[in-house]
SETIBA-723789 format. One line per 8 residues: number of its first residue (from 0); for each residue x, y, z of C-alpha. Coordinates in steps of 0.02 Angstrom, whole numbers. Layout:
// residues N
NUM) X/Y/Z  ... $
// end
This chain:
// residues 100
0) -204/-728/2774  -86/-651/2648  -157/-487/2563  -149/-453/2376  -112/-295/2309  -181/-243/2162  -82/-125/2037  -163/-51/1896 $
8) -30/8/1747  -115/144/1630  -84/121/1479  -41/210/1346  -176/326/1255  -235/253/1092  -189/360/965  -349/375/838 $
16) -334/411/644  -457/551/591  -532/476/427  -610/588/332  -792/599/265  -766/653/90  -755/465/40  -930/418/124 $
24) -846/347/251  -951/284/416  -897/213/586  -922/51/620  -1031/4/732  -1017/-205/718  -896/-336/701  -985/-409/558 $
32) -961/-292/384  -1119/-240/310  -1145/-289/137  -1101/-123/23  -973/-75/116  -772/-126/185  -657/-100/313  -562/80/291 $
40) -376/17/238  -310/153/367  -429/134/516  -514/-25/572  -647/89/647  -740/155/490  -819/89/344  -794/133/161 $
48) -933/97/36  -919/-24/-110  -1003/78/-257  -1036/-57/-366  -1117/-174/-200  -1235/-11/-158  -1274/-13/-363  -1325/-186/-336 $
56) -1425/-166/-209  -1543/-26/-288  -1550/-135/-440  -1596/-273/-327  -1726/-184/-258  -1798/-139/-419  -1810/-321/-444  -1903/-346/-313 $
64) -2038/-229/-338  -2048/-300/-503  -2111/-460/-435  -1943/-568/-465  -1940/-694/-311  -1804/-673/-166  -1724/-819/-200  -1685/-791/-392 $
72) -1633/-597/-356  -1507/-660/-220  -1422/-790/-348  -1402/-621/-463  -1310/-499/-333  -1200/-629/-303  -1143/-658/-480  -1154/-485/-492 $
80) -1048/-414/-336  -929/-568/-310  -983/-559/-130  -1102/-690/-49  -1253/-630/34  -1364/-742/136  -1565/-738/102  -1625/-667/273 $
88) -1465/-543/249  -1558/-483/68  -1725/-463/138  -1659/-394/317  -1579/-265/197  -1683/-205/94  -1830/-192/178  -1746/-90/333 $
96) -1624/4/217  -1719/176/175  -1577/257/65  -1578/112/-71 $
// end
């Protein structure tokens, strides 16, 4: 029986862009983007957030505790923000975020 040897290249270190905080930034922790927030345009490994998406959100939240219904306030942060935003992804949010 014929043996096969195994050879294990190392490769080269990754070289890692510091990003810094000053613009809010965050790391990313997920391959899906949370909503209020993009991909850093110099590292894929941080998030920057989208002031007028986090905006929305507050006022969305506002809504909600004034008794609008889910399904009308989601219709309104996506006119508002341009981005679509699923109904489970609404309540998930705002019910977990504590900052908003």
């Amino acid at each position: 029986m014929r043996q096969i040897k195994l050879v294990y290249s190392s490769s080269p270190p990754k070289t890692t862009l510091k990003v810094p905080n000053n613009e809010g930034t965050v790391p990313r922790k997920a391959r899906t983007i949370p909503f209020g927030y993009k991909v850093h345009h110099e590292n894929k490994d941080y998030l920057v957030p989208v002031p007028v998406e986090l905006e929305a959100l507050k006022k969305a939240k506002q809504f909600i505790d004034e008794k609008y219904t889910w399904r009308s306030v989601r219709e309104w942060i996506i006119k508002a923000t341009g981005r679509n935003i699923s109904l489970a992804g609404l309540s998930k949010i705002l019910k977990k975020r504590k900052s908003i």
